[in-house]
Each structure stands twice: as structure tokens, then as C-alpha cells.
N, C-alpha and C positions, 0 to 999 in steps of 0.2 A: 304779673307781679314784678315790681321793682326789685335786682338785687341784693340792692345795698339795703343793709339793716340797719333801723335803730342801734347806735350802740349805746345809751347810756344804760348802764349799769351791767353792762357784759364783762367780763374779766378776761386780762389777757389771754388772748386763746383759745377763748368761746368764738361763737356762730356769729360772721356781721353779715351773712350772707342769706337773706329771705331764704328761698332755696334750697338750702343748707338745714335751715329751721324745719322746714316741711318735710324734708327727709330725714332728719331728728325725730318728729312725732312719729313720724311711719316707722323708725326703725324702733323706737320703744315696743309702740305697741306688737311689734311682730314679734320680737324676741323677750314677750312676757308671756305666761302660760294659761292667763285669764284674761276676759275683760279689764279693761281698768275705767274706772271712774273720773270724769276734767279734771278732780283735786289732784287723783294719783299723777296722770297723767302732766298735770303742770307744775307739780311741784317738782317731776324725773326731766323736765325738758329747762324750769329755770335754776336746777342746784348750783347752789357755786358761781351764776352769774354765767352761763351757759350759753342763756339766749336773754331776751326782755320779754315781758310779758305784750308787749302788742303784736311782736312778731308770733310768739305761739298763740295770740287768741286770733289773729289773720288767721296764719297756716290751718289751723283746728277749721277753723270754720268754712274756708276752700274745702277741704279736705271732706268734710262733711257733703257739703254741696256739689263734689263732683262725686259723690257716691264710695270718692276711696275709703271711706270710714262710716262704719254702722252703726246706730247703737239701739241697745236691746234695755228694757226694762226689765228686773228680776224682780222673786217673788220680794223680795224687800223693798219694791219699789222703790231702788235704785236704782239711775238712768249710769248704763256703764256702754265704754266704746269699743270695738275691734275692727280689723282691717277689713273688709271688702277682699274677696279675691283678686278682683280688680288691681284693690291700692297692691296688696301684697306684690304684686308680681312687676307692677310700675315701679313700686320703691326699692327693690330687694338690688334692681341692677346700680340703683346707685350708692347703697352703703358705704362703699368702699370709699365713697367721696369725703366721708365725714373723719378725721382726728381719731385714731382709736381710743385718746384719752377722754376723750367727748362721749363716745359711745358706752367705754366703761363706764364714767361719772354717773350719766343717765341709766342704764340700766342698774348699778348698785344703791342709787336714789330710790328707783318703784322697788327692788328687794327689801331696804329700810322702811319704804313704807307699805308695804305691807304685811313684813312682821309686826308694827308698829300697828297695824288695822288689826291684825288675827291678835294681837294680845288684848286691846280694846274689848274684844268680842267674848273675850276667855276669861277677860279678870272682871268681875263685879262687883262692885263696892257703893256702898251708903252708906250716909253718914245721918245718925238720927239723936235729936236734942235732945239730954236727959234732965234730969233735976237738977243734977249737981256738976253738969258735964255735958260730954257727946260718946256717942258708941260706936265705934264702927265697923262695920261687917265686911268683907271681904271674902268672894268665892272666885273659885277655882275652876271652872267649867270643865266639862271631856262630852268625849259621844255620849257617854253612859252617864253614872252617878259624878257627882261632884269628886275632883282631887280634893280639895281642899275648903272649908267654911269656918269662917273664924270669926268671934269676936270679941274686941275691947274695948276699953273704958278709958279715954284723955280727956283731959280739962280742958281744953282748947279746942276749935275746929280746924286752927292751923294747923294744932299740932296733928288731926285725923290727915289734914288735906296735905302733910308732907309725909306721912307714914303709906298713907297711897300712893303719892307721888312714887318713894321709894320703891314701895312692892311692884307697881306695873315698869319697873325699870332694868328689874330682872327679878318675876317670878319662879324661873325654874331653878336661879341657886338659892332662894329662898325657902321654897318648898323643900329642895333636897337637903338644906338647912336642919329646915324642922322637921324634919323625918328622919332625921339621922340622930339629934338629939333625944326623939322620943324612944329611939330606940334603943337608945345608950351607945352607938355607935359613935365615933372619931366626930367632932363636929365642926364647923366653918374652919379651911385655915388661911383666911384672910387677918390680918392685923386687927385685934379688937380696937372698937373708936370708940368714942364716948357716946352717950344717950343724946346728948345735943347734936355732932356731929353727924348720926346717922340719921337723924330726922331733917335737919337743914341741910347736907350738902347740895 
């Protein structure tokens, strides 16, 4: 593989180096504690302009091809990747090569997204037509019983599809919100904003 990398759309100080790229993916994946999925995976290798994306779909797919990289189908019949022993011990000796601001960027990238994937999966919501309106439901998932199932009544489906927006943006001061209201305890002390404002920002 050629050194030198595409650079268009790399930001100063990203990966112009192939190379470079492919021990990026290896170092992701090693220093994450699951499988990750290509989406995780390429969105932690191009944040911020990091690398371009044909040098990570190269690297990815070498990577595959000489075996340094596995992937396993789970029961949710999603196709997710991990290192090969192999790769792990090929790639481990050269990390040190890579910008440790490169290394954090990408690694704090798959942590973003995957709280971002586990809130997905924990917050539920639907939105269903009414007569005079729309309704919208919103749950709370856990191992066990629901935290939280709620629902109400706007005029709009905007106005539903920015009230969810809102809530999967930060469900846990929400919940601890409304749970502290219902209790009569001390409630948000964030600056109140208007009804417009907390639906649209």
C-alpha cells in the first residue's frame, strides 16, 4: 500500500499517512471493550477530519482480508468487528506511532457513540395521529420494569418530533426532573426558558 494519503478533507494534523490509517482502525478497535459495528468504527476513525474515508474503507478492508480483523454476527443480526489476535499484537507495537491527540479524538468519538447507540436502545418513543392532534409516548427502558412511560398530547408532529429530539438528549436529567418534582422535592436548577425555546433549541 502507498504511503501517502488522500488528504482531501483531513484537518491539519490528521493521518496523510495510509499506514498511519490502518493502525488507527487497529488501535480503535483494541482499545474499545466491545465489538464495534463499520458505522461505529468509521465514524471514530473520520471525526474531526482525522482521516478520509477511502483511506479507512482501504485500511478496513486489508485489514479484514489478511485476517487482522474478525467479524461476528450477533443475535441482532448485526454484523460487528474485532481484532484477530493476530492484528492485536501486529498493531499494538506500533501505536505509539500515531499523535496522541489522534488517538484520544478517536477513541472519545466510539465513547460518543456509543452512549449515543445505548440511549437509542433505552429511550422509545411513538408518535400516533389523533383526531385533533398527535400523542406521544415515550419509554424509559431498564433490565427489569420500565423507569419511566409517559404520555402526551401536541398539536403538531413537530412539535412531538422536537420534544423527543429533546428528551433522548439528556434522559437522565429529565427523569431526575420529573421525579424529583413528583416528589415535591427541589426541582431543575437550570434557568427556566420558555415553552418555545425548550422545544426548538
Amino acid at each position: 500500500m502507498e504511503r501517502n494519503a488522500f488528504t482531501q478533507g483531513i484537518r491539519p494534523g490528521g493521518l496523510t499517512d495510509s499506514y498511519e490509517v490502518t493502525v488507527l482502525v487497529c488501535y480503535v478497535l483494541d482499545h474499545t471493550e466491545q465489538p464495534l459495528t463499520s458505522q461505529l468504527l468509521q465514524e471514530a476513525v473520520l471525526k474531526d477530519g482525522l482521516a478520509n474515508y477511502f483511506e479507512f474503507a482501504q485500511a478496513f478492508g486489508k485489514l479484514q482480508q489478511d485476517g487482522h480483523i474478525l467479524k461476528e454476527t450477533g443475535k441482532d443480526n448485526i454484523e460487528r468487528f474485532h481484532l484477530s489476535e493476530k492484528g492485536a499484537q501486529a498493531a499494538r507495537v506500533f501505536y505509539d506511532s500515531l499523535p496522541a491527540s489522534v488517538r484520544h479524538m478517536a477513541t472519545e468519538a466510539v465513547r460518543i457513540a456509543l452512549l449515543r447507540q445505548r440511549r437509542e436502545k433505552e429511550i422509545l418513543t411513538e408518535i400516533e395521529k389523533t383526531e385533533d392532534g398527535y400523542k406521544l409516548t415515550i419509554r424509559m427502558t431498564d433490565i427489569g420494569s420500565d423507569l419511566l412511560s409517559v404520555s402526551m398530547f401536541l398539536p403538531t408532529r413537530e412539535e412531538c418530533e422536537a420534544v423527543q429530539k429533546r428528551f433522548r438528549s439528556d434522559p437522565a436529567y429529565i427523569y431526575q426532573s420529573i421525579l424529583a418534582l413528583c416528589l415535591g422535592e427541589a426541582g431543575p436548577t437550570e434557568k427556566p426558558v420558555s415553552h418555545k425555546e425548550k422545544l426548538y433549541d
